[in-house]
N, C-alpha and C positions, 0 to 999 in steps of 0.2 A: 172120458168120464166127466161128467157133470158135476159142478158142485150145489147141494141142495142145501136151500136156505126156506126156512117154515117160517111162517109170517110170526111177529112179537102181539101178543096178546093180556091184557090187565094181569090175565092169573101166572102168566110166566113170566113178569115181574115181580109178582107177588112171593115166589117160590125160594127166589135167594133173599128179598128179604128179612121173610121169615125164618130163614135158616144162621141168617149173622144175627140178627136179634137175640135164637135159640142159642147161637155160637157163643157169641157174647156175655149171654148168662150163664151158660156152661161154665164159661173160663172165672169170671169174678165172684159167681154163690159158692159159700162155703160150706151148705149144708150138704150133708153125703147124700140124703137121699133123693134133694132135689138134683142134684147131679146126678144122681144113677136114673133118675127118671127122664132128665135130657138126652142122659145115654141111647136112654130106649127110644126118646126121641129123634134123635139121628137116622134110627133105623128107617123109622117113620116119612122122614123128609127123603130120604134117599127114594124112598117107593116113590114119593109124591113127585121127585122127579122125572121120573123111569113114566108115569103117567099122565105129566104135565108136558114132556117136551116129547114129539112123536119118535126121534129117533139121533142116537150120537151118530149118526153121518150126517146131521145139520149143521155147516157150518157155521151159523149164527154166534158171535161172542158171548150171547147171553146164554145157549147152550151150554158152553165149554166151562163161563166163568162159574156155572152155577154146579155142572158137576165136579168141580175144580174143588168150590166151596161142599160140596156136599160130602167128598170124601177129606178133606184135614177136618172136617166136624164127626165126622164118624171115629175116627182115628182117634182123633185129640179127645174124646168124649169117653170113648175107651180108655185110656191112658189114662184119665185124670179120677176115672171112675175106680178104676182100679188101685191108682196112687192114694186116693180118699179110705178106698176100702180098706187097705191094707193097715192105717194109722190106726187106734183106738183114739 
C-alpha cells in the first residue's frame, strides 16, 4: 500500500483558514442569528472541503488538520446554535 500525498496548493491553504476565522466568530458573536448563520456556515466549509482536497486517503497533514477543523466547527456550531436558541 502506497501512501498518497496530493500536492499543497494556495486554495487548500486557504480552506482552513477560512474555516478558524468562521470558527472563531462563531465562538465570540453573540448575536443568535449571526450564529445560526455560521451554523449554516459550517455545512458550507465542510462541502468546500470534500471539494477542495481530492480525497481523505491523502496523507498530507493539511488534509487531516483541515478536516479535523472542519468537523469541531460543525459540532461546536451546532451546539452553540442550539445553546443560543434555546435562551430568550
Amino acid at each position: 500500500m502506497t501512501d498518497t500525498k496530493y500536492p499543497v496548493t494556495p486554495l487548500k491553504i486557504g480552506v482552513p483558514i477560512l474555516t478558524v476565522v468562521l470558527l472563531l466568530a462563531m465562538l465570540f458573536l453573540q448575536d443568535p442569528v449571526t450564529v445560526a448563520f455560521l451554523c449554516f456556515s459550517s455545512l458550507i466549509t465542510a462541502m468546500l472541503h470534500f471539494n477542495v482536497f481530492e480525497s481523505t486517503a491523502d496523507k498530507n497533514p493539511l488534509n487531516r488538520i483541515d478536516l479535523g477543523i472542519q468537523v469541531a466547527f460543525l459540532i461546536l456550531s451546532v451546539v452553540r446554535a442550539l445553546a443560543m436558541g434555546g435562551h430568550p
